[in-house]
C-alpha positions in Angstrom: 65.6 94.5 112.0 67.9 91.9 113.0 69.3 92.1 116.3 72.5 91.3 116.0 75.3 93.2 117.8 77.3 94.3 115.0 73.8 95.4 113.1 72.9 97.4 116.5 76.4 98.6 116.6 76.8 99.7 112.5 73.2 101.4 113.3 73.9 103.6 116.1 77.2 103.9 115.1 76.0 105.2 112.1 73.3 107.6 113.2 75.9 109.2 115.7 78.8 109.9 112.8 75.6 111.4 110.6 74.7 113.5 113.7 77.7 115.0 114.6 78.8 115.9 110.4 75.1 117.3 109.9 76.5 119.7 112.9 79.9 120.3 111.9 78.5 121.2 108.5 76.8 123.7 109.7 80.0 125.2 111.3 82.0 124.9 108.0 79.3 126.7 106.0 80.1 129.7 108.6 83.9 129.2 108.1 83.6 128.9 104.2 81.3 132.4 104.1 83.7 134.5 107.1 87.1 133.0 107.4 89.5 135.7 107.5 92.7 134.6 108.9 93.7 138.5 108.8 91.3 139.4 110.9 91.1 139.9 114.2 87.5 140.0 115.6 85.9 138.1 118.2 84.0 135.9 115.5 87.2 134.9 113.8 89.1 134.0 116.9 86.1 131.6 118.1 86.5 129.6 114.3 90.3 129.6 115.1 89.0 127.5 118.3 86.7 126.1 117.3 88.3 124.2 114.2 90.3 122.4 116.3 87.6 120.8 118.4 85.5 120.1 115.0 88.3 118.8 113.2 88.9 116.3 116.2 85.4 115.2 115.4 85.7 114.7 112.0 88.8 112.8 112.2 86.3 110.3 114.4 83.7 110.2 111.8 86.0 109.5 109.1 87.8 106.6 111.2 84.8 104.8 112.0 83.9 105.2 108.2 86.7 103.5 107.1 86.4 100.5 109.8 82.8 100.3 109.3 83.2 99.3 105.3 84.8 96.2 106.3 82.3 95.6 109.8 79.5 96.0 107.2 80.5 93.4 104.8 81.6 91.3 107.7 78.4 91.2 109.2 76.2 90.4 105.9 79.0 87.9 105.4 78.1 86.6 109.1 74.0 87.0 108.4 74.1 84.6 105.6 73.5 81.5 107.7 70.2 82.9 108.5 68.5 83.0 105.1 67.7 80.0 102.5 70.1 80.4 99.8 72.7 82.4 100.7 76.5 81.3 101.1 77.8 84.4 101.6 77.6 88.3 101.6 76.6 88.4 98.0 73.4 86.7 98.7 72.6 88.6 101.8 73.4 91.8 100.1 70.8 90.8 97.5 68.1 90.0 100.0 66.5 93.5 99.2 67.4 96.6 97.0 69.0 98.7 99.4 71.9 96.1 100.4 74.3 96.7 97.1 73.7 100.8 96.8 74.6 100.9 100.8 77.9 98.8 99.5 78.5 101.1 97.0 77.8 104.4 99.2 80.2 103.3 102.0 83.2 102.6 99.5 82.6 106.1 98.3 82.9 107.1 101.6 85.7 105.0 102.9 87.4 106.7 100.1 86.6 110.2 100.7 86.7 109.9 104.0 90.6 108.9 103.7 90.9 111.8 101.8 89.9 114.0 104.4 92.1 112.4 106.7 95.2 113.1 104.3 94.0 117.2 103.7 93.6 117.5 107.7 97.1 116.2 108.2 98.6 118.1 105.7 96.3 121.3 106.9 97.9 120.9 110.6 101.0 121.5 109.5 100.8 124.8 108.3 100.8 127.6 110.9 98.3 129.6 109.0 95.8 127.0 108.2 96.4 126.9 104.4 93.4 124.1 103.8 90.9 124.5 105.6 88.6 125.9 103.1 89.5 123.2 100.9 88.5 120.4 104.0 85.6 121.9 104.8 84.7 122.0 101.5 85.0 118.4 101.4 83.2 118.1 104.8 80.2 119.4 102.5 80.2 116.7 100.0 81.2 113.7 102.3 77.7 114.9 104.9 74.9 114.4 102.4 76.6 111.1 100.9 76.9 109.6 104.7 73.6 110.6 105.4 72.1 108.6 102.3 74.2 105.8 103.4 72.7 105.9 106.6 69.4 105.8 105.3 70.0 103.2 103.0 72.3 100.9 105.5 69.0 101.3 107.9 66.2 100.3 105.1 68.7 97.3 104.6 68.8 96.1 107.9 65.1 97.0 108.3 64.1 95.2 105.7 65.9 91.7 106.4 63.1 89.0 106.1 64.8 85.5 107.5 62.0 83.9 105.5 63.2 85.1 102.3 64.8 82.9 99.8 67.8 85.1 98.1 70.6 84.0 95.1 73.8 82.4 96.1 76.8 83.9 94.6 76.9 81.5 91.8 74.0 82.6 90.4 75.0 86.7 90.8 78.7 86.7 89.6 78.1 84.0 87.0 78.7 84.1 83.2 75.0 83.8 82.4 73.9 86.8 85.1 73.3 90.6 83.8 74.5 93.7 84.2 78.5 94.8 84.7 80.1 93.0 87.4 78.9 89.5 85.5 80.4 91.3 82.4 83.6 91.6 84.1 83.8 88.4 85.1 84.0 87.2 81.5 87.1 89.4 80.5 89.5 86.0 80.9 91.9 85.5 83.6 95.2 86.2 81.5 93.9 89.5 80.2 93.2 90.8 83.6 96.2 89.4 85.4 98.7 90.6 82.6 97.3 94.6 83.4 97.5 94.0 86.8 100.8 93.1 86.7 101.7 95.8 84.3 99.7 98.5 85.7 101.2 97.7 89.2 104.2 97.5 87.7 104.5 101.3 86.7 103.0 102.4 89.4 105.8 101.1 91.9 108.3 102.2 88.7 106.9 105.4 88.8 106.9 106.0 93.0 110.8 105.0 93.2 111.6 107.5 90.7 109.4 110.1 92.6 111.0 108.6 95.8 114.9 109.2 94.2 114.4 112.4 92.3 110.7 113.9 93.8 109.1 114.3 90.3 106.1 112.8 88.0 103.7 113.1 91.2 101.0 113.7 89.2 101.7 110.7 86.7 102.1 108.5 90.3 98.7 109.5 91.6 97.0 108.6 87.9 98.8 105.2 87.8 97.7 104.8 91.6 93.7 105.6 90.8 94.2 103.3 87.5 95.8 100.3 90.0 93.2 100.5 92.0 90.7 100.3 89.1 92.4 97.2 87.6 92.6 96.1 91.3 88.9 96.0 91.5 88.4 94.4 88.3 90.6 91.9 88.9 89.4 90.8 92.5 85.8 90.2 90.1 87.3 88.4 87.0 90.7 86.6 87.9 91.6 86.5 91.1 88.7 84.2 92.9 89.2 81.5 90.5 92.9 81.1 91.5 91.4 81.2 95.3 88.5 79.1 95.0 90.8 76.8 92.5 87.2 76.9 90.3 87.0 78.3 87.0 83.3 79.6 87.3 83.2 81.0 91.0 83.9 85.0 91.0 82.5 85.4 94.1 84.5 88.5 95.7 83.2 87.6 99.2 83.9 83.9 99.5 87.5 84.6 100.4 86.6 86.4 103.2 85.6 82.9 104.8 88.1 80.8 107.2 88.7 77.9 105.0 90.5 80.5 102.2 92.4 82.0 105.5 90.3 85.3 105.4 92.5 86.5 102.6 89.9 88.1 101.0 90.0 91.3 103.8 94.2 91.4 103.2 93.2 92.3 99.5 90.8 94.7 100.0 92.7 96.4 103.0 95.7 96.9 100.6 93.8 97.7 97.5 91.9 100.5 99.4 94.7 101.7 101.3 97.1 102.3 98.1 94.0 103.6 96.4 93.0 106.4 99.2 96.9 106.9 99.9 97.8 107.6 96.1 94.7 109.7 95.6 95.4 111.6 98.2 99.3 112.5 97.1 97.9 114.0 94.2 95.8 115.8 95.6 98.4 117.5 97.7 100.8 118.3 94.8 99.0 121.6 94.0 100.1 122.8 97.3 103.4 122.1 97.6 104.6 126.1 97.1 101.8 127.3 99.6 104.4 129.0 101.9 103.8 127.3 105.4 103.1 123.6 103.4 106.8 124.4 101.8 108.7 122.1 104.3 106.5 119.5 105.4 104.5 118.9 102.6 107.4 117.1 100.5 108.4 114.7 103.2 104.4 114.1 103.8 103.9 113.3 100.5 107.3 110.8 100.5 105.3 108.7 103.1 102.4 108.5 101.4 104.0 107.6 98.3 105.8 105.1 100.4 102.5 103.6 102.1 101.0 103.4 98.1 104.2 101.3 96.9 103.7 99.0 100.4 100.1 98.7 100.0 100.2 97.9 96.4 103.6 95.4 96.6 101.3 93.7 99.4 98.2 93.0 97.0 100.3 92.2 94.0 102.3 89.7 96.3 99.2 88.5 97.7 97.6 87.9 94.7 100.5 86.4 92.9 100.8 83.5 95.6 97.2 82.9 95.0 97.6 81.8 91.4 101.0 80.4 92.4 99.8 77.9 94.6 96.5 77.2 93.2 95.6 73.7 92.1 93.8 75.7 89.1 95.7 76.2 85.7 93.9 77.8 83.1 96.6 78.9 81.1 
């Protein structure tokens, strides 16, 4: 392994957040068999304090999950000048087969992990604890997928061989490359743009409305998830071209470099955050006549719908000045 600090510091960091979930899991396997809020035994009086001090922990986890997304690709963005070949984090990524699945895990993760976040939140505000099986629940599928990310992130950094000569990100995001992300990047820039725009274009419709009259939540959250798809596939077909001002470079790491003003983590930071955020809404509208949820759970949901149409306005801005100012023109 290389010993780098942020490698040392994504390792232990992530050995300690797999810890102390393999732990908590344990506890919310107990709370998800004998949780009885009507009851009032010893056992359920030490989950009622108990929660609170495990919840604390898992907000932690799921915090340093959603900064260590962006420390891992800054770091195999940073590790590139050490290996023949590559320019950035694509090549580094490809250096052995555990670097993309680790990429793919921790996205999964950031985005469950935000999730939590949202259902803890909206849990606290009820007196009577109206989620917590719901959480916890969560807790139990978010545990085993961070601790195959762990494993994998460590065989990736284990397995780092400086003498190995890896692909540059020409060669992986090209035309001529297999498998789907190449495929995306022949869809044409004027195809993917013009969803972008129209799908982003609904979606901030569609949260005013919600915003003015508080209906179609569920409609916001599916136009949300769907932005964030055509996000994605547009940060790998149309948007790096406008960046890089070259019509063959798809590279959806390159713009994380200084000379394209690190604009590359801007996008991602928004597309993720309105993704997570809009997700997350929806996911609260079953709730909103749970009793104790009644008054808070509206004006919770405003915000977030609020943070989606921010996040979203940012990346579409963002993007749009991109191709603005570009000295490429393809259409």
């Amino acid at each position: 392994m290389i010993l780098h600090p942020a490698v040392i510091a994504l390792f232990v960091g992530s050995l300690l957040t797999s810890g102390m979930l393999v732990a908590t899991a344990f506890f919310a396997v107990k709370i998800l068999r004998h949780w009885d809020l009507a009851s009032g035994s010893e056992r359920q009086l030490s989950f009622e304090r108990r929660t609170y001090l495990l919840a604390t922990i898992m907000t932690c986890c799921c915090v340093f999950q959603l900064l260590s997304l962006f420390l891992f690709i800054h770091v195999a963005d940073s590790l590139s000048a050490l290996f023949p070949g590559a320019m950035c984090a694509a090549g580094t990524l490809n250096l052995n087969r555990f670097g993309y699945p680790t990429l793919v895990l921790k996205i999964t993760t950031f985005l469950l992990a935000g999730f939590w976040l949202i259902l803890n939140h909206a849990d606290n505000q009820g007196y009577d604890y109206p989620l917590i099986r719901i959480k916890y629940s969560l807790l139990l599928v978010i545990t085993p997928l961070l601790l195959a990310e762990t494993g994998l992130q460590g065989g990736y950094f284990l397995s780092l061989q400086p003498r190995v000569i890896t692909s540059c990100c020409g060669s992986l995001f090209g035309g001529e490359s297999s498998g789907m992300v190449p495929t995306l990047t022949t869809l044409g820039d004027v195809p993917a743009l013009a969803t972008l725009g129209g799908v982003l274009t609904l979606t901030l419709i569609c949260g005013g409305i919600y915003l003015w009259l508080g209906r179609m939540g569920y409609l916001f959250a599916a136009l949300s998830a769907a932005t964030f798809a055509v996000g994605v596939v547009g940060l790998l077909s149309a948007i790096p071209v406008y960046i890089y001002a070259l019509p063959t470079h798809h590279c959806p790491f390159c713009m994380l470099h200084r000379e394209y003003g690190h604009v590359g983590y801007l996008l991602y930071a928004t597309l993720l955050g309105g993704g997570v955020a809009g997700v997350g809404m929806g996911g609260l509208q079953p709730f909103r006549r749970v009793a104790s949820l009644a008054s808070s759970l509206p004006m919770l949901q405003r915000r977030l719908v609020l943070f989606v149409m921010v996040c979203y306005g940012l990346f579409g801005g963002i993007a749009a000045w991109q191709v603005m100012v570009s000295e490429l023109r393809l259409v």
